[in-house]
Structure formats: C-alpha cells, structure tokens
C-alpha positions in Angstrom: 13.2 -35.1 60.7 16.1 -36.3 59.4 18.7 -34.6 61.9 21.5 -35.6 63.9 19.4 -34.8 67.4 16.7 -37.1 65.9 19.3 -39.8 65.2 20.9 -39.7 68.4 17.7 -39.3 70.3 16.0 -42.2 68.5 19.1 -44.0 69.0 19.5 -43.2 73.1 15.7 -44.2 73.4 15.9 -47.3 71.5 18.6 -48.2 73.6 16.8 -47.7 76.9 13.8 -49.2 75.6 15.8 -52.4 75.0 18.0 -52.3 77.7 14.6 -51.6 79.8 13.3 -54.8 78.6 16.5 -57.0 79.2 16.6 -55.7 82.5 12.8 -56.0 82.9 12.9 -59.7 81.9 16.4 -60.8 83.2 14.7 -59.0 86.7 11.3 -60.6 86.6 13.0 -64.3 85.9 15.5 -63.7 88.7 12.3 -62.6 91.3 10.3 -65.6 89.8 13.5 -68.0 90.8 14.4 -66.5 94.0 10.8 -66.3 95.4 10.0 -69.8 94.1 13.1 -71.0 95.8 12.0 -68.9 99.1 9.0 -70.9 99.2 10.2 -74.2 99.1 12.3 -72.8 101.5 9.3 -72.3 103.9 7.8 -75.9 103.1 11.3 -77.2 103.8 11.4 -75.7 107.2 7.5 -76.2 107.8 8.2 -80.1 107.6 11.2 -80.4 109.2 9.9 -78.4 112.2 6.7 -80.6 112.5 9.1 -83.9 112.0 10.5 -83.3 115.4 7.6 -81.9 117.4 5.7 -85.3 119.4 2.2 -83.3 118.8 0.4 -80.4 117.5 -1.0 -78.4 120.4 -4.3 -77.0 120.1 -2.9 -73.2 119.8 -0.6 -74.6 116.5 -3.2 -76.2 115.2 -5.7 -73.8 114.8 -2.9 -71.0 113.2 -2.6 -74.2 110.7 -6.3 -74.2 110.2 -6.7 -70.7 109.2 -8.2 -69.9 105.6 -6.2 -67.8 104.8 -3.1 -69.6 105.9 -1.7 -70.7 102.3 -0.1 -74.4 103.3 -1.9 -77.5 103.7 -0.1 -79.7 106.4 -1.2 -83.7 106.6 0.2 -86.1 108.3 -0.2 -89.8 107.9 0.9 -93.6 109.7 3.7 -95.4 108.2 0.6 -97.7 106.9 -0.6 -94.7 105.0 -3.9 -93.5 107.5 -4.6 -89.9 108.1 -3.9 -88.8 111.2 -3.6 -84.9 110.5 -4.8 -82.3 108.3 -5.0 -78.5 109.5 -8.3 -77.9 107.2 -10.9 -79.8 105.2 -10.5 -79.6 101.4 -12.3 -80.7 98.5 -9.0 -81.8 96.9 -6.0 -82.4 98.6 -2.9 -84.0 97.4 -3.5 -87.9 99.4 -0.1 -89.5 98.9 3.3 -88.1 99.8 6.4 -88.5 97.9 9.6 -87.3 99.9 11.1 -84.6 99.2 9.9 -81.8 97.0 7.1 -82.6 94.3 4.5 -81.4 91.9 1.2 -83.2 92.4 -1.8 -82.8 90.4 -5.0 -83.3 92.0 -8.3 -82.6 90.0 -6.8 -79.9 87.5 -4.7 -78.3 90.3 -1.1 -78.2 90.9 0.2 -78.9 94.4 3.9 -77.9 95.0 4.8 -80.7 98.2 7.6 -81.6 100.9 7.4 -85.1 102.7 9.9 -85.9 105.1 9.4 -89.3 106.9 9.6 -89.8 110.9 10.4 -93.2 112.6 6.3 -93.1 113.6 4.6 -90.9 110.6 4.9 -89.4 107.5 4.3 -85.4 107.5 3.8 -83.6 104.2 3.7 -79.5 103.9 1.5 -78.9 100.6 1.0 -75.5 98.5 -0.9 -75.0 95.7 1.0 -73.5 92.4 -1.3 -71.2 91.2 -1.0 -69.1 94.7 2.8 -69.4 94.6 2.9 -68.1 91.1 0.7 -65.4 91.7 2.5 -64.0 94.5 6.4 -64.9 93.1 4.4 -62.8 89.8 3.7 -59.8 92.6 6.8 -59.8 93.6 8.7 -59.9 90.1 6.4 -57.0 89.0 7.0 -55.1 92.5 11.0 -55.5 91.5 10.5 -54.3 87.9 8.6 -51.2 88.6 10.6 -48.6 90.1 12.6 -49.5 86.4 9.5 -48.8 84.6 9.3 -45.7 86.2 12.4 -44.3 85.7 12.4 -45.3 82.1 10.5 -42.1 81.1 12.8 -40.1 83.6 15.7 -41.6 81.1 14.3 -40.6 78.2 14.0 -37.1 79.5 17.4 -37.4 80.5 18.6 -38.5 76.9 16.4 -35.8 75.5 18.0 -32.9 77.3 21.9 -34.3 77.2 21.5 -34.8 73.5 20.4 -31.4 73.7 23.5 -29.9 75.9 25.8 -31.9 73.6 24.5 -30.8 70.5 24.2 -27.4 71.6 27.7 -26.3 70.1 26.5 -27.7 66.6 23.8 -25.5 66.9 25.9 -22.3 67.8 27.5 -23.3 64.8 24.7 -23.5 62.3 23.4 -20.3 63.8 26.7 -18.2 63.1 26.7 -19.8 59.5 23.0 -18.7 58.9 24.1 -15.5 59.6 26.5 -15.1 57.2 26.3 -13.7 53.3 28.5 -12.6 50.9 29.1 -9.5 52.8 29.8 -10.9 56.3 32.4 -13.6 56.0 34.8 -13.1 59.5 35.8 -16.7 61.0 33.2 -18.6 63.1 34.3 -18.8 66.7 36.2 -21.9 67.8 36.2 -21.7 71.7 34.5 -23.6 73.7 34.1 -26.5 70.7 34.3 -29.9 71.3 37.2 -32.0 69.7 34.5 -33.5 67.5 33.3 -29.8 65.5 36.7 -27.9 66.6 37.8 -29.5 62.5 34.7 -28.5 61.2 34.5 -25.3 62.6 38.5 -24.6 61.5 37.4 -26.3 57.8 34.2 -23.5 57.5 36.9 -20.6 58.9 39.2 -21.9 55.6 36.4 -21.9 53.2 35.2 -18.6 54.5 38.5 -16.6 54.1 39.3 -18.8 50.5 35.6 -17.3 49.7 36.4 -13.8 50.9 39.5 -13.6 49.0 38.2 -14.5 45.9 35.3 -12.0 46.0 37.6 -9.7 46.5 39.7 -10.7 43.7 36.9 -10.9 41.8 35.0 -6.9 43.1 39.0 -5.9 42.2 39.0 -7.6 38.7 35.6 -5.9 37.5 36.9 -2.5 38.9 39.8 -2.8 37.3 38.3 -4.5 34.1 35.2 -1.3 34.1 38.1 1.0 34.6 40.6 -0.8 31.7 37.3 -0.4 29.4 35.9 2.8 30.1 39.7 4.7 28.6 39.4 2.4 25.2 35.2 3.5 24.9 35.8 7.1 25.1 39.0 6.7 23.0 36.3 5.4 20.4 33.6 7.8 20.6 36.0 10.8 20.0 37.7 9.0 17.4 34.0 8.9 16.0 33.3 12.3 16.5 36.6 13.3 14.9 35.7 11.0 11.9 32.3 12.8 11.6 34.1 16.4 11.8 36.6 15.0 9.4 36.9 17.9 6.7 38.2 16.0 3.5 39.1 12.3 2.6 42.6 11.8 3.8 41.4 13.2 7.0 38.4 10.3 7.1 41.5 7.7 6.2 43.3 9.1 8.9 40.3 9.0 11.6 39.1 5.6 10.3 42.8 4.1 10.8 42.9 5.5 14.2 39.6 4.2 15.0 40.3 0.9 13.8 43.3 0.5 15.8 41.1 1.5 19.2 38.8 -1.2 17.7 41.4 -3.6 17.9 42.4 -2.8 21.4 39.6 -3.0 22.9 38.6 -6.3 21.1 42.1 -7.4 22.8 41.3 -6.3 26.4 37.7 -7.6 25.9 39.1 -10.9 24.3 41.9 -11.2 26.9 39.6 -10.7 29.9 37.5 -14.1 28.9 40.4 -15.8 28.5 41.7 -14.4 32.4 38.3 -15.7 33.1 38.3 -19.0 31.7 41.8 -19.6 33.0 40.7 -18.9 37.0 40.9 -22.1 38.7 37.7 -24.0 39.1 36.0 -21.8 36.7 35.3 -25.0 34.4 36.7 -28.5 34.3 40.2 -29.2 32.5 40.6 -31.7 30.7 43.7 -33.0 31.3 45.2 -35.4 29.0 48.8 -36.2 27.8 50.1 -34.0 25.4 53.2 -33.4 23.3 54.4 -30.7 24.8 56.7 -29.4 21.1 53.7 -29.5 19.0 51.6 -27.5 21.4 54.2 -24.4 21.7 54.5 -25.2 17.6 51.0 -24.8 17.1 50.5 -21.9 19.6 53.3 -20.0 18.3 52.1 -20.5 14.7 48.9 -18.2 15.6 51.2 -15.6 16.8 53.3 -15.5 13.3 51.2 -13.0 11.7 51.3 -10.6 14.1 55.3 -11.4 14.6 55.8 -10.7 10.5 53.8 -7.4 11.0 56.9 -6.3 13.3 59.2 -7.9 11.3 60.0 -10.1 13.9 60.5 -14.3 13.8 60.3 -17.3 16.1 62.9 -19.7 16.2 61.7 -22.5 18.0 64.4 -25.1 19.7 62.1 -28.6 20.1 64.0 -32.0 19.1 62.8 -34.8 21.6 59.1 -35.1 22.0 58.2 -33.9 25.5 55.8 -35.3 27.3 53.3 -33.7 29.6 49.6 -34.0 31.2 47.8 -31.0 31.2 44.6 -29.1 29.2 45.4 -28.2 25.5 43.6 -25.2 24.9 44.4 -23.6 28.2 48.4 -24.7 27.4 48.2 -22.9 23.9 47.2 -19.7 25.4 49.5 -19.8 27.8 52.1 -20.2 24.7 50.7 -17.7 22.5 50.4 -14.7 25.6 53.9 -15.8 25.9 54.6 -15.5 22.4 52.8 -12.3 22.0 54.4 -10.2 25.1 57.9 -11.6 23.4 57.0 -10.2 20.3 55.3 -6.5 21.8 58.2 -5.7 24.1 61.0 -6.5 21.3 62.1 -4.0 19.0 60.6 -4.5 15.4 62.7 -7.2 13.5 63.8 -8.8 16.9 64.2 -12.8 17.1 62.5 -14.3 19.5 63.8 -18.0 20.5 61.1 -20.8 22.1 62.9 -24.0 23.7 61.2 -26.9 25.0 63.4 -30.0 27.0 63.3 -32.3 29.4 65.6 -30.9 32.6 65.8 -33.8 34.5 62.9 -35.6 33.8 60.9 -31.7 34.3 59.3 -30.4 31.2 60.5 -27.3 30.3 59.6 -24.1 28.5 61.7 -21.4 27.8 61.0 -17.9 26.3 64.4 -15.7 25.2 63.2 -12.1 23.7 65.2 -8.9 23.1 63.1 -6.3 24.7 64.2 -4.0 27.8 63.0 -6.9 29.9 62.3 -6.7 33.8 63.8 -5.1 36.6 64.1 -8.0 39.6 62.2 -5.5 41.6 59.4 -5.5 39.6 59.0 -9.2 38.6 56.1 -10.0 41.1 54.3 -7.1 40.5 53.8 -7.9 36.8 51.6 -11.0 37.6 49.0 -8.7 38.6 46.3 -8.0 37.0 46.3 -4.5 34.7 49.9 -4.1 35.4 51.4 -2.6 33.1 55.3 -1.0 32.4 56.2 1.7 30.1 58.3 -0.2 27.9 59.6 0.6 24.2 56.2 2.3 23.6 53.9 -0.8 23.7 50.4 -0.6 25.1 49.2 -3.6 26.5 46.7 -4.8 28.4 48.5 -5.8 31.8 46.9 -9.4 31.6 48.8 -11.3 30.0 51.3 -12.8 32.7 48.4 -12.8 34.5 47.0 -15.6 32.2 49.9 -17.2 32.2 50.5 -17.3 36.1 46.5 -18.2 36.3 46.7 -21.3 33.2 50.3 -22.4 34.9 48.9 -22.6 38.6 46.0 -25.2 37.0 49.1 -27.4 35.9 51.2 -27.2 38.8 53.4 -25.7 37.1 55.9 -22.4 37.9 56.7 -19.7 36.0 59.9 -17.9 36.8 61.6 -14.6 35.2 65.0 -14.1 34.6 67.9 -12.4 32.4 67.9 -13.8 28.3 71.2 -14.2 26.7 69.5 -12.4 24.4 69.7 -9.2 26.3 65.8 -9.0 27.2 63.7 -11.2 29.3 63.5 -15.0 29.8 60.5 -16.9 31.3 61.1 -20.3 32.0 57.9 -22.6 32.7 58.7 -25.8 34.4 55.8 -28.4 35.2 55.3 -30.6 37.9 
C-alpha cells in the first residue's frame, strides 16, 4: 500500500534493521577483541605466576592436568629439555618463542606466552579454535538481548507511527464525511503543526466551495424564475394570436410575440455568457491586445441596435493602448457596456467611449445620458437579476453582472460614477 503509515513504517523498520545490524556487528567485533584480549590476559598471568614459583606442588599440578582445564603449561631447561607438562598430548606446540605467539602444530593453531627464568623456560599454551569458540559465545551472548528487542522496536515503531498518524486519520475521516450538502470547517484542535496548514487549506476550499454552490443554487433560482415570466408572456401572446379576430389583430399579436421572442432569446443568450464569464469556468486565453480596436470592434456590434434608438457612439481612442487579457470575454464586456449605455439613454442620446493610458493604467470610460445611479444603489446593481425602473427599459439585470464577472478575470475594477453628460459613467481600469 502506497500510504504515508507504510512509508514511515517501512522506513522506521528499515532503520532498526540496519541500525540492528551495525550494532550487532560493531558488538560482536568489540566481544571478539575484548575476550581475545582477556585471554591472553590469563596466559600472561598463568606464566608469570609459574616464572616465580621454585616448584609445582603436587595439588597444582594435578588442577593443571585436568581435561577439561583448557591451557597447556610446559616447561623446559635453558638447553631446551622438557621438564614439565601438566598433560600428555598428541600435538603440543615443542618450542617456545617469548612473548605471545601463534604456533601451528599438525593443522592446529596454538595461541602461546613464554617468559624465560634465570633456570627454565615456562610456556602457557591455548589452542585457537577453543578461544574462538568461546570469545564467539560470548559475542553472541552480548548481541542477543539486541536481537530480542529488535521485534519489541518494531512494535514500538508500529504503534507510534500509528499515534502520530492518528490526527491524519481524524482528518481523512471528517473529509469522507463530507458532500455537497455538508461543507462546515474540519476541526483544527488538537492538530499538529505539521496538518494544522492542511487542515486550515481544506477549511478555505470548503467555504470557497460552499459559497459558490450557493451562488450557483441562487443563480438557477433566479435564472428559472427570470424565465418562467418571459414563457408565459409567450404562451398568452400565442393564445391571443390564435383568438386574433382579423389581420391587423394577427400583426399586432405577432409583433408582440416577436418582441417576447427576442427577450427571452436575450436573457437566454445573456445567461451563457454570465456563465462563460465565471471564473475558472474555462481557460482564458490571455494575450496582448490593443485595447482601441477591441472597444472599436465591440461597439460596432452594438450600432445597429444604437441607430434603432436613434442614438450614436462617439468613440475617443488616439494612442494604441496596450493590454493583456482574453479577446472575446473583453468584447463582451464592451458591448454589455455599450448596450446598458444605449437602453438607459433617452432615444437619440450620444453615448461617448474613451480609451487612455492614466498613468501607465489602461483605461475605459463609458459617458451616457440616462437617469444614471443613485450612490446608494451602485453595489446592488452588480447582482445578479437586479434590475431599476429606469426610463421604461426592461432588462435583464445581468449585464453589470458580466461585466463585474469578465473584469474580475482581468484584474481589473470597475467603478461608477457621475457623467458630464448628466447620466452615468463607468470607468474600467486594468491591472
């Protein structure tokens, strides 16, 4: 399993293992060096003690001669004849060289100590193998109690990596048990430092999440309810155009029925647009753009609806103006601009466009004659469906809110204010 307990697990036990082992071997060379040293030790002292006793009595001399008694003493003239040895052997080491040495006699290792007297010679002998085989007992007896507690340690590591990785699992546990209908804030007390950012990050993304499915619950209420006034418009315009008794009556019910047509087309057409615009609802792409021939472009798909008024642009554009930002979502940011300028202005109005540079910030600027906006009410009209009884228009009540939506994905600001022109002036500035 591919988890973090596995990964820490397999990482405490490989950890153990090989810090087992150092120990194990570090240990057992350390026993092997110590005892080895212990016994020449003991042939040291065996020697030294016989150097300065006159005779062997009878009593020392049979301990010497004991089988299982692991030394070999001999003791020779200074002309080299045997005087001494406390058993028979087949094989026993028959020169001494002072001091410590390693004598090989028939296949077999003799670890020795000769130590010379004015009188004799007196050699303490000790065959390797048994040495090794007890300093190899004693290494292993050193190392055990560590190979016993090595599986205690790995139960240890088992349950602390379970205690420490207990709050993770709190965690995951309150996120399973969330949906789409449950989203309050995961608990943060009693986290360590390590999941507390976590934790606080998951809290962030839960209450972004709630409050954009409640945005988005609010903008289909709101949407079904800005539809369903428009769809029964139409079917009793469609009644009254069957009922219609003659053919200027028809005329009058078609025309009628058209123009419900057309609105709802708008709110239909305008709530893809408000849906498009959300941010994060697809990727921009962002590129550098003139920002004149946008607005000239944009404002040029609002003309015919401007003439139908009698109404005209004047657009104020000299420089080029640069800016980075997504083309199509900029143009219809321009043309609900241009549009609300046009609705909300008496017919025949003039409605003037500016685009500048104010201090190095690219600027639009949108001057109409209409009633404008009370101060009181310019926050308000960024909502969604909002709508003021103004000079007779109906509208949709999204069209700021596309604008605010398209504006926030370029960083930019929109702000409302007074026109000279005596209605209302928006002024777009971007980052």
């Amino acid at each position: 399993m591919n988890t973090i307990r596995t990964r820490l697990l397999l990482a405490l036990l490989g950890m153990l293992v090989l810090v087992a082992l150092v120990m194990g071997v570090v240990t057992y060379r350390n026993v092997l060096t110590e005892t080895e040293a212990l016994f020449d030790y003991q042939l040291k002292q065996m020697a030294l003690s016989l150097r300065d006793q006159g005779e062997i009595d009878a009593n020392q001399a049979d301990a010497l001669a004991d089988e299982q008694f692991d030394f070999v003493v001999q003791i020779w003239t200074m002309d080299g004849r045997s005087i001494y040895a406390t058993r028979n052997h087949r094989a026993l080491p028959s020169r001494a060289l002072l001091g410590f040495a390693d004598v090989p006699v028939e296949g077999q290792t003799w670890r020795t100590f000769s130590v010379a007297t004015p009188g004799r010679v007196i050699q303490v002998a000790q065959p390797v193998g048994i040495r090794q085989r007890l300093a190899a007992n004693a290494a292993l007896r050193s190392v055990m109690p560590l190979l016993l507690l090595a599986p205690v340690m790995a139960l240890m590591a088992w349950w602390l990596a379970s205690l420490t990785l207990a709050p993770l699992r709190r965690v995951v546990a309150e996120v399973r048990s969330r949906d789409e209908q449950l989203l309050q804030p995961l608990t943060e007390q009693g986290l360590p430092d390590d999941v507390s950012p976590l934790v606080s990050a998951l809290n962030g993304l839960l209450q972004r999440l709630g409050q954009t499915l409640e945005t988005q619950r609010a903008f289909l209420s709101d949407a079904a309810h800005e539809l369903r006034s428009p769809l029964t418009a139409l079917k009793l315009q469609i009644g009254s155009l069957k009922r219609a008794p003659d053919e200027a009556a028809r005329t009058e019910a078609i025309a009628v029925l058209s123009d419900g047509i057309d609105r709802a087309a708008r709110i239909v057409e305008q709530l893809l647009t408000l849906a498009r615009s959300e941010p994060g609802a697809q990727p921009a792409v962002m590129e550098p753009l003139d920002l004149n021939e946008v607005v000239r472009q944009a404002v040029a798909d609002t003309v015919p609806y401007a003439l139908s008024r009698g109404s005209e642009f004047v657009l104020h554009a000299d420089a080029p103006v640069s800016v980075r930002g997504d083309k199509l979502g900029l143009a219809v940011l321009v043309r609900n601009l241009a549009d609300n300028a046009v609705r909300y202005s008496p017919k025949g109005s003039r409605i003037e466009l500016r685009v500048f540079n104010d201090d190095g910030v690219p600027t639009l600027q949108v001057d109409d004659t209409g009633p404008g906006i009370p101060p009181s009410e310019r926050k308000r009209v960024f909502d969604r469906f909002y709508r003021r009884a103004a000079g007779g228009e109906e509208g949709t009540g999204l069209g700021l809110a596309i604008v605010k939506s398209v504006a926030e994905r370029h960083g930019a600001s929109v702000v409302l204010g007074d026109s000279p022109l005596g209605g209302l002036r928006v002024t777009v500035r971007f980052a």
